[in-house]
Each structure stands twice: as C-alpha cells, then as structure tokens.
VMD Tcl script that draws the C-alpha trace (Angstrom):
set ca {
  {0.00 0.00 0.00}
  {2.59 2.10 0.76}
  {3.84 2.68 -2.70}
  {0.86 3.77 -3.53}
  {1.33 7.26 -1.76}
  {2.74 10.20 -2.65}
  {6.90 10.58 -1.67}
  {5.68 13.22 0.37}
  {3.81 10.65 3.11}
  {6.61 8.04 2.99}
  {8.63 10.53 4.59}
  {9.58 10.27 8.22}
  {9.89 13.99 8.35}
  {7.22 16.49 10.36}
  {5.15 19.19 8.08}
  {5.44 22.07 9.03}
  {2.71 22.61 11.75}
  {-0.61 23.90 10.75}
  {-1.04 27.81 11.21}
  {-4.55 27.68 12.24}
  {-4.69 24.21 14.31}
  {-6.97 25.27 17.42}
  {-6.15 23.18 20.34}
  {-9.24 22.37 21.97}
  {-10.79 19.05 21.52}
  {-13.76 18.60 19.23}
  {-16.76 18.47 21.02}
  {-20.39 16.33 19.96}
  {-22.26 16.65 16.79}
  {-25.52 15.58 17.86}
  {-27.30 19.15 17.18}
  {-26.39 19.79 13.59}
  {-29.22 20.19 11.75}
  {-30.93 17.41 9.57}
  {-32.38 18.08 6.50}
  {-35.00 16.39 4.63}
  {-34.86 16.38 0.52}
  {-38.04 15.55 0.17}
  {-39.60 17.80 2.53}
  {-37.55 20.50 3.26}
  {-39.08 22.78 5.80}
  {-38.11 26.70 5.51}
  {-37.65 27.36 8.99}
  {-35.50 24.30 9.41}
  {-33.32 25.61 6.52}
  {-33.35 28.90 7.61}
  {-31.91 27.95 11.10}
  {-29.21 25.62 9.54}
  {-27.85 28.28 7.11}
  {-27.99 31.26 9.55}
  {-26.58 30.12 12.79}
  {-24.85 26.78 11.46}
  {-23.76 27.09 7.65}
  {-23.47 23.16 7.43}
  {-26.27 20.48 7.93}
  {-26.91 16.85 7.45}
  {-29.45 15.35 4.21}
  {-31.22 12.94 4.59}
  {-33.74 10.93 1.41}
  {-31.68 12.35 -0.43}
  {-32.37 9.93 -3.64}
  {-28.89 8.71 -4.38}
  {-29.08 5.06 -4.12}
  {-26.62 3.21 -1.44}
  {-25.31 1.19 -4.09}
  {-23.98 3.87 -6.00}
  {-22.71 5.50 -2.89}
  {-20.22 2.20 -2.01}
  {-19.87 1.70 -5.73}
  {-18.27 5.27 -6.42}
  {-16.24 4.92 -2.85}
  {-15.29 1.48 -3.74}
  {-14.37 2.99 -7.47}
  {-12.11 6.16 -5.36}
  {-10.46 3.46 -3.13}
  {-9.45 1.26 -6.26}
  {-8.13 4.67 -7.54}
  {-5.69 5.65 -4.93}
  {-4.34 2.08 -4.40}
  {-3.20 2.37 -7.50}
  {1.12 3.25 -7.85}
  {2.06 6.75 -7.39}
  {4.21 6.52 -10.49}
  {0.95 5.14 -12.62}
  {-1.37 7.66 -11.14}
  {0.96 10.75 -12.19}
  {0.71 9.32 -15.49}
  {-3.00 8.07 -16.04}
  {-4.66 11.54 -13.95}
  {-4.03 14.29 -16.46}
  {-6.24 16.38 -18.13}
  {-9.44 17.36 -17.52}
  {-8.50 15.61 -14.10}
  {-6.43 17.21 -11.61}
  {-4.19 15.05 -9.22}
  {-3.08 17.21 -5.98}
  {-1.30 16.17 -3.23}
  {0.37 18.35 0.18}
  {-2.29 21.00 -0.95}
  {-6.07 20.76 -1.86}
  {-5.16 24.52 -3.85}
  {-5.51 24.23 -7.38}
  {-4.00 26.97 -10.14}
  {-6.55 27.64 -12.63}
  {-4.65 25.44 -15.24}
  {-5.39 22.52 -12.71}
  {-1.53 22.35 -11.19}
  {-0.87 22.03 -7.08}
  {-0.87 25.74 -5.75}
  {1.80 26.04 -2.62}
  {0.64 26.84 0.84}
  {2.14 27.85 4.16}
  {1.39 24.10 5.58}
  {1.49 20.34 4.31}
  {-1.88 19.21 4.13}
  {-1.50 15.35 5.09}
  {-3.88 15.29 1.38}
  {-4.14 13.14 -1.76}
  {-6.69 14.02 -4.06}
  {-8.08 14.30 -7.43}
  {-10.61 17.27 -9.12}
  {-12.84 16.21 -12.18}
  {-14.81 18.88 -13.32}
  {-18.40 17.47 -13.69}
  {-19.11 18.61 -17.87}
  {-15.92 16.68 -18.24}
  {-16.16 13.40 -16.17}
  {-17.16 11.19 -20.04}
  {-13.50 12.06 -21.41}
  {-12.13 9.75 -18.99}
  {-13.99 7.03 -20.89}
  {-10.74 6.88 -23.36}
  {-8.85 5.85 -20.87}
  {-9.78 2.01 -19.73}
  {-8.43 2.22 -16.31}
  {-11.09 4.75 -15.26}
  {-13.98 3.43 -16.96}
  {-15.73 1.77 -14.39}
  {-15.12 4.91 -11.99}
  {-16.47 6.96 -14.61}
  {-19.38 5.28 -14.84}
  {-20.52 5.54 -11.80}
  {-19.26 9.23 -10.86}
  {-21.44 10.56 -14.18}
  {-24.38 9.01 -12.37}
  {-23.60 10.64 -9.29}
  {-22.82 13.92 -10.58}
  {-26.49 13.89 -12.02}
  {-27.88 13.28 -8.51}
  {-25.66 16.29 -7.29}
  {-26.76 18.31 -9.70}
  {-30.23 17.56 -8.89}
  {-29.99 17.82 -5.09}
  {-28.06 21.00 -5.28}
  {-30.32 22.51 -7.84}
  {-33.27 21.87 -5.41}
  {-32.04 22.88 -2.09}
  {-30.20 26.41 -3.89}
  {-34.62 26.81 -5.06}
  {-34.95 26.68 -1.51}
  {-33.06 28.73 -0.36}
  {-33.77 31.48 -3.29}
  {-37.48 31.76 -1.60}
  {-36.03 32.26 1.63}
  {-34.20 35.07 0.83}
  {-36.29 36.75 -1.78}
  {-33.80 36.29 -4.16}
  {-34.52 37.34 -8.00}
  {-35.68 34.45 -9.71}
  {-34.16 35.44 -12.83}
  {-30.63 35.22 -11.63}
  {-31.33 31.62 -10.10}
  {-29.14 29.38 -13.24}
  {-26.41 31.86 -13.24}
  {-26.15 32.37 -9.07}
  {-26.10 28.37 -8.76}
  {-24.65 27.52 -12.31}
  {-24.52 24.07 -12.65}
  {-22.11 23.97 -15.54}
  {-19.11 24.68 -12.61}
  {-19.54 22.02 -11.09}
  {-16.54 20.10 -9.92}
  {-15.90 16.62 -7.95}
  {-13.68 15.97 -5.86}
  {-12.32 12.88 -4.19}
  {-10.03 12.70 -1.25}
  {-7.54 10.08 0.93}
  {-6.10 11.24 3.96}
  {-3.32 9.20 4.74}
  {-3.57 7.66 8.47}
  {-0.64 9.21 9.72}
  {0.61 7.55 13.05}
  {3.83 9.38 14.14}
  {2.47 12.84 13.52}
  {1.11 14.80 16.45}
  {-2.17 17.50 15.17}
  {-1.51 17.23 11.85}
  {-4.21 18.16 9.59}
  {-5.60 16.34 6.22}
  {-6.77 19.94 5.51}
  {-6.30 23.46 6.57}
  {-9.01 25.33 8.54}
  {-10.66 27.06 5.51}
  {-13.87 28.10 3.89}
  {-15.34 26.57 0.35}
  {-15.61 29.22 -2.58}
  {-18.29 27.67 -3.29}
  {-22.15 28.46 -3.19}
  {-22.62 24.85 -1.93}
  {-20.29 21.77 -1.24}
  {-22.29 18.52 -0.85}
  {-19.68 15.77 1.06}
  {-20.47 11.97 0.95}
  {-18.27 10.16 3.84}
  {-18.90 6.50 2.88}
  {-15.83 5.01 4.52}
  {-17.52 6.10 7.94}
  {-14.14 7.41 8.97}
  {-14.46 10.76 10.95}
  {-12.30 13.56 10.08}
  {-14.51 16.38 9.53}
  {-14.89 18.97 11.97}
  {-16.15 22.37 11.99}
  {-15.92 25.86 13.92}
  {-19.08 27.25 16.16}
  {-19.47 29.25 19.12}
  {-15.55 28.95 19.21}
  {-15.03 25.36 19.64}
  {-14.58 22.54 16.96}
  {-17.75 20.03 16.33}
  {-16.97 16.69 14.99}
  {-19.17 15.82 11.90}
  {-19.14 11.70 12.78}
  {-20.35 10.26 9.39}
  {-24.10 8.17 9.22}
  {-24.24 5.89 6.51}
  {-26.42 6.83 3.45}
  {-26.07 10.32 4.87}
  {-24.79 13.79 2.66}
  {-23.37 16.69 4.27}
  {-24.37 20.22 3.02}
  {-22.28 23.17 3.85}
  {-22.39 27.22 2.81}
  {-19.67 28.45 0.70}
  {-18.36 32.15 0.33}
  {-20.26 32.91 -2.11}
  {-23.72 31.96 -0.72}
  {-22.69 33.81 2.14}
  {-21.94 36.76 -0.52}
  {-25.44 35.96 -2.15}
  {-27.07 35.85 1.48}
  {-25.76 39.49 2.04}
  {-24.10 37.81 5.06}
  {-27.55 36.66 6.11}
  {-25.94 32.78 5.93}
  {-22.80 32.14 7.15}
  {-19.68 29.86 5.20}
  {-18.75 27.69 7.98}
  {-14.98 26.97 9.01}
  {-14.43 23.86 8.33}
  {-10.98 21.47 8.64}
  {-10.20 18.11 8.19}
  {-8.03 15.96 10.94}
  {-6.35 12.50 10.16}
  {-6.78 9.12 11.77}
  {-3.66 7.38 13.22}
  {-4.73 4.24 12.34}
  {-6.74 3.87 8.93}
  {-6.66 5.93 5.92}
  {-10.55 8.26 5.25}
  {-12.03 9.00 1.60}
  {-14.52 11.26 1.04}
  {-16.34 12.51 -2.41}
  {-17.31 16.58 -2.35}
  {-18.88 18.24 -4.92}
  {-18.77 22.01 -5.08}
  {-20.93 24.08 -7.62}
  {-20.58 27.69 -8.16}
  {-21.85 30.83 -9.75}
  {-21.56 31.63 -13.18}
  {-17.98 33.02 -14.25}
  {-20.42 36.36 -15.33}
  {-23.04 36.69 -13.00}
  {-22.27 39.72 -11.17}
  {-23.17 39.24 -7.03}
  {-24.09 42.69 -5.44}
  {-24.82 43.08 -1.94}
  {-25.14 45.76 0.70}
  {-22.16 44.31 2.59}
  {-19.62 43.56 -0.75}
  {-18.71 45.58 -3.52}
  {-19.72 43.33 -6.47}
  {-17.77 40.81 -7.74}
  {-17.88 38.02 -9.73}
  {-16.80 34.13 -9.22}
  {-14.21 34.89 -11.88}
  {-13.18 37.73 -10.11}
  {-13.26 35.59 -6.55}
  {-11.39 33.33 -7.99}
  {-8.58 35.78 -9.29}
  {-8.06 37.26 -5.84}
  {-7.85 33.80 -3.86}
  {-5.28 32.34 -6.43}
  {-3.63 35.67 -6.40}
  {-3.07 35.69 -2.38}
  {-2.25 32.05 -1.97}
  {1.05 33.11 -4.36}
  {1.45 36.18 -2.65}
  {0.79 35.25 1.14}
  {0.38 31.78 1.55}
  {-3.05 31.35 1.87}
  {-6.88 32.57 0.90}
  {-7.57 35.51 2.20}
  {-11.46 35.15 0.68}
  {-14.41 37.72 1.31}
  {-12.79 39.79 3.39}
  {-10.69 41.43 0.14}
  {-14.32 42.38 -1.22}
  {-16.11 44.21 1.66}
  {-17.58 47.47 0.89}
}
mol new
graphics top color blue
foreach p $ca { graphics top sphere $p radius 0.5 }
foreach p [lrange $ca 0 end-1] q [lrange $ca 1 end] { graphics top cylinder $p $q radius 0.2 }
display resetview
C-alpha cells in the first residue's frame, strides 16, 4: 500500500505545523441540523444556514449502491502506484497532493502548511472524457451518475433557499450555475507518528454549496461554532451540506460559510467525495455588505493571495 502514496507521506519527516490548528478538543455533533430532501421545511433551513452554515441530508435519492460503488471505485483509484497515477490523472482531471489549492490550469498551488492530502478534481461537464482511458472506466461510470444526482440535489435545495431570501428568480441558473460544477475525491493518509496534523487546513469553500459523501464512515470532519470545533461523525447513506463564500456573498451575510478542517486518523486511511458548484464566471453578485464581484473575479483574488501570502484571504478582500 505504501507505494501507492505520494513521496511526500513516505517521509519520516514532520510538516510544518498547521497555522490555524486550534487546540481544543472537538466536542459532539448531535445538534447539527438534519435536513430532509423531500420535505424540506423553511424554517429548518433557515436555522441551519444562519446560525450553522453546514447540515446533514437525509432521502436524499442517491441510491446506497452507488454510494459504495463510487467509494469502492475512489479506493481502487488511490491504491493504484504513485508513479501510474501521475501518469494516467491528467487532463481534464487534476491530481493534488500536500495542498487541496488548485492553479486555474489545474496544477498544485503552494501553501504555508502540508496538508497530510491526496486528491483528485474532475470537473463534472468533463467526467465522459475519462472514458478513453480504460483504467477509469468503471469509476467513470458511476461518478457521471452521481454527478447527475448532485446536480439535482443542489439545484433543489439552492430553489430553496432562493425563496427564503427573496432572491430574484431570474438570476437563479447563473447564481447556482450548474455547468461549474466540480468533484472531488479525497484520501487522507492515516498518519501515526504525527502529532495534530491536519488532512486539511481550517478554511472556507468558494463555493455556493459543497455537498460531502463520507462512505468510509471514517471521521475527520470537523467544523468551527461558538468557538469550539464540532466533529461531523459520518451516518451511513447520509450527505453533508455546507455554505460556501459565495452563498454567504449571495445571502448578504444573512448565511454564514462555515470553518471547516479536516483531521487525520492514526490508524486507517478516510475517503470522502465533495462536490462544489458555483456561480456563473459572469453573473455579477451585489450586496449591501460587498462591492460586487464576480466568481471569476473571486477566484482571481484567492489564487492571487495564496502566491502572494500563503493562503486565501477570501471575502474579506471584497467588503464594501
């Protein structure tokens, strides 16, 4: 198995420790709000994306055989040699590792910390070029499939959430566009000898909405409320939502993106599946509390501070 890793995690040698690793223990996740797909109250969502920014979905219409299909599909994936996988994941996919930042080309974008991270980004209009190559057939196969209950589920919570805040109708396909949206699928190394390190940086998603699928039922996931960290513990045949920057944006700060980071297991290695869909490249988000901007624009600024300071900097650069 261990050839199957990255050079960077058959090292003996520390990363550099995480900036933003908060010390307090992780406390219960039995309060986060659960969703229903098929009967999703207002109130409910109201409360989960103004005072939490992340819930749980539940009947959400993917079936469970897909789900441990398309995990069983990642794990094949990542066992595979680290010398193969450099060659077979290029173009349109993305192979990262050390850092979930991605240039805009697709290349692994430096930050301040190692991120104890292997991963891989497919964007989702792009997932049936991967037929040519017969190695990732079968986990083509079963990500299109998935990618059309994504679209679906995002498409119809984002309509929910447009009625709660009296947003413009009109605007709805390019504020959730769902032509930018991108999969992708994670291993965090267990990592025995290493004391707090993180599979991922404390950080907020760019996105409008990230949609996570924890199959593996390895907890990792754990995000930042009322200044302590919650553990999300995964459920089986269970999604977890969360707000991204620019629904917060979009929200005029009425929702909030939650704080979110990801912490590795000494003993087993944890895969997880997110999908992350965006606003369209030209829609133009104006708000009371942000000059406007655009996801292009968003994008621009995040890439342009990661080179310059290390890391994203996000919404803060477009307050009014």
């Amino acid at each position: 198995m261990a050839s199957s890793y990255p050079p960077l995690f058959q090292q003996q040698n520390n990363p550099s420790p995480p900036k933003f690793y908060h010390s307090n223990d992780p406390i219960s996740d039995i309060d986060i709000p659960i969703l229903d797909l098929n009967n999703i109250h207002s109130h409910n969502l109201e409360d989960a994306c103004r005072n939490w920014g992340i819930f749980r979905l539940i009947n959400h219409g993917i079936p469970i055989t897909l789900l441990k299909q398309l995990h069983g599909q990642s794990k094949r994936l990542f066992a595979i040699p680290f010398e193969t996988k450099e060659d077979i994941f290029t173009k349109p996919v993305s192979y990262f590792y050390g850092t979930p930042a991605l240039t805009q080309s697709g290349s692994a974008r430096g930050t301040q910390n190692v991120n104890w991270v292997e991963g891989l980004n497919i964007p989702i209009d792009q997932i049936s070029s991967l037929q040519q190559k017969p190695l990732l057939q079968p986990f083509s196969d079963v990500l299109e499939e998935y990618g059309r209950h994504l679209s679906r589920i995002a498409r119809t919570i984002f309509a929910a959430i447009e009625k709660n805040l009296n947003l413009d109708p009109n605007k709805s396909n390019s504020h959730l566009s769902e032509s930018t949206g991108s999969m992708r699928v994670y291993r965090y190394p267990h990592c025995r000898d290493l004391k707090d390190t993180l599979g991922m940086d404390v950080h907020t998603d760019s996105s409008v909405l990230s949609i996570l699928s924890q199959q593996d039922l390895v907890a990792g996931l754990e995000f930042f409320k009322d200044n302590q960290w919650i553990n999300v513990n995964p459920i089986p045949n269970t999604l977890v939502v969360n707000l991204g920057d620019l629904m917060q944006a979009i929200s005029d700060d009425k929702y909030v993106a939650v704080k979110h980071r990801v912490k590795v297991n000494k003993e087993v290695e944890r895969i997880s599946i997110c999908y992350f869909v965006f606003s369209d490249d030209t829609c133009v988000i104006q708000s009371k509390k942000y000059k406007p901007f655009t996801y292009e624009d968003f994008r621009a600024q995040v890439q342009e501070d990661i080179k310059d300071v290390g890391f994203k900097v996000g919404l803060d650069r477009f307050r009014a």
